[in-house]
C-alpha positions, 0 to 999 in steps of 0.5 A: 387466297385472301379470304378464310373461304378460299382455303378449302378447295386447294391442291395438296402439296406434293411432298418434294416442295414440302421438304423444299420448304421446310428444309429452307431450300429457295432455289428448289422450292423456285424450280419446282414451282417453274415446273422444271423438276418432276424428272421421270425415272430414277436408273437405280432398280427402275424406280419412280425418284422422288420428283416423278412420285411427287407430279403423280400428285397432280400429273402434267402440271407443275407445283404452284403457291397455291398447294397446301399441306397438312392443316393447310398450310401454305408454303408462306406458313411452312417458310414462316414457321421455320424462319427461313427468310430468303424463302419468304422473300421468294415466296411474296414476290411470286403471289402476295396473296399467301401473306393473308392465307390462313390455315385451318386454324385460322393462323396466318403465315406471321402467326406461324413465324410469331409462335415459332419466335422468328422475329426476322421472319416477322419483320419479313412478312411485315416488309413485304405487306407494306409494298404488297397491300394497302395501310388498312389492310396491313393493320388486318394482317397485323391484328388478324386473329385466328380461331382462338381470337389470338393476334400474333402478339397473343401467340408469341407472349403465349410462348414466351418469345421476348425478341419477337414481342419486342418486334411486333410492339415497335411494328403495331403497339395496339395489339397489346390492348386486344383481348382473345376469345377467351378476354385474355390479354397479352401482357397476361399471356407473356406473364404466365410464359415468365418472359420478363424481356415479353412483359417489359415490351408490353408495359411502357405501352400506356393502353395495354391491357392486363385482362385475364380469364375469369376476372384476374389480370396480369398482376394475379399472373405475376403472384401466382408465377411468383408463388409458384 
C-alpha cells in the first residue's frame, strides 16, 4: 500500500477492529487479525454477538491490515491518531507497508500522530521506518505532503503541538524550510497556533522558512497574534 493508487480497492474494516484500534486494544486487534475471533452466536435472545456481525462483513475470512475505515484510514492511521504506541508497534511488525498508507486526504499515519500531537507516536512510526525502509525512502515518509501539501511538521505547528515539533525538528530539521500548496511555512504556521514551545523548535534552524499566504511571513503573524 505504498503508493496513493492502491488505497481505493480496500476492504471495509469491520467494526469490531475498529473499536480494537481506537480503544488501543493490541491483543485484540492481533487475534482478529489471526482469525481466531468471529464467534457465531450470542446465548442471550439468539442474537448474532458483536464478533458474528463484524465477519458478516467479509464472511469466511479473517480481518487483516489492509481493512480500511472511514476516509480510509488504515489501522496504523487510527493507532497513530490515538497514540497508542504498543499497537503501532504491532501493527509495523505485521505489514510495514501501512507506514506509507495514505488516507483519502493524502495524511499518512505520522501526519495523524503529528495533528493529534502524539510525539511518542511519532517517534514510533519514525523507529519502525528506520528498520522497515531504505534512507531515501524515510525522508519521503518524513516529508510526504498530503492534499494540502502539508508535512507532518505543517500539521502539528497548525495545531499547536510544541512537543511533537520539537520531535519531528530533532528527527528531520529540513522540514521547516518547506512551504504547503498554499506557500505557507511552518514556522508561520506555529506562530499563528501561539505555541512559543513550536516557534522556538523552529527558530534555531538556520534555513527555516517564515513564508506565509499572500506575501506575509511569520513576523506579520506574530504582529498580528500580538494585536490581537
Amino acid at each position: 500500500m505504498s503508493n496513493k493508487e492502491e488505497t481505493a480497492d480496500l476492504m471495509i474494516m469491520c467494526s469490531e477492529l475498529y473499536i480494537s484500534a481506537i480503544e488501543g486494544r493490541t491483543e485484540e486487534v492481533t487475534r482478529l487479525l489471526a482469525g481466531s475471533s468471529h464467534a457465531t452466536t450470542a446465548a442471550t435472545n439468539g442474537r448474532p454477538s458483536s464478533a458474528a456481525s463484524a465477519n458478516a462483513i467479509h464472511p469466511g475470512h479473517c480481518c487483516t491490515t489492509r481493512e480500511v475505515a472511514a476516509e480510509r484510514s488504515t489501522l496504523l492511521h487510527i493507532a497513530a491518531g490515538q497514540g497508542h504506541c504498543g499497537l503501532i508497534t504491532e501493527l509495523c511488525l505485521r505489514d510495514s507497508a501501512l507506514l506509507s498508507s495514505v488516507n483519502s486526504s493524502f495524511d499518512t499515519p505520522l501526519h495523524c500522530a503529528a495533528r493529534h500531537g502524539h510525539a511518542d507516536a511519532v517517534e514510533a512510526i519514525v523507529r519502525h521506518a528506520r528498520y522497515s525502509v531504505e534512507e531515501d525512502r524515510l525522508w519521503e515518509l518524513l516529508g510526504s505532503r498530503n492534499d494540502a501539501g502539508d508535512t507532518a511538521l505543517h500539521v502539528a505547528t497548525r495545531h499547536g503541538r510544541g512537543e511533537t515539533v520539537e520531535v519531528l525538528m530533532k528527527l528531520a530539521p529540513e522540514l521547516a524550510s518547506e512551504v504547503n500548496n498554499a506557500g505557507v511555512s511552518p514556522m508561520y504556521l506555529a506562530v499563528m497556533s501561539r505555541s512559543v514551545r513550536a516557534v522556538e523548535a523552529i527558530v534555531g534552524y538556520q534555513e527555516a522558512s517564515a513564508a506565509g499566504p499572500m506575501s506575509q511571513n511569520a513576523l506579520h503573524a506574530a504582529v498580528l497574534q500580538s494585536s490581537g
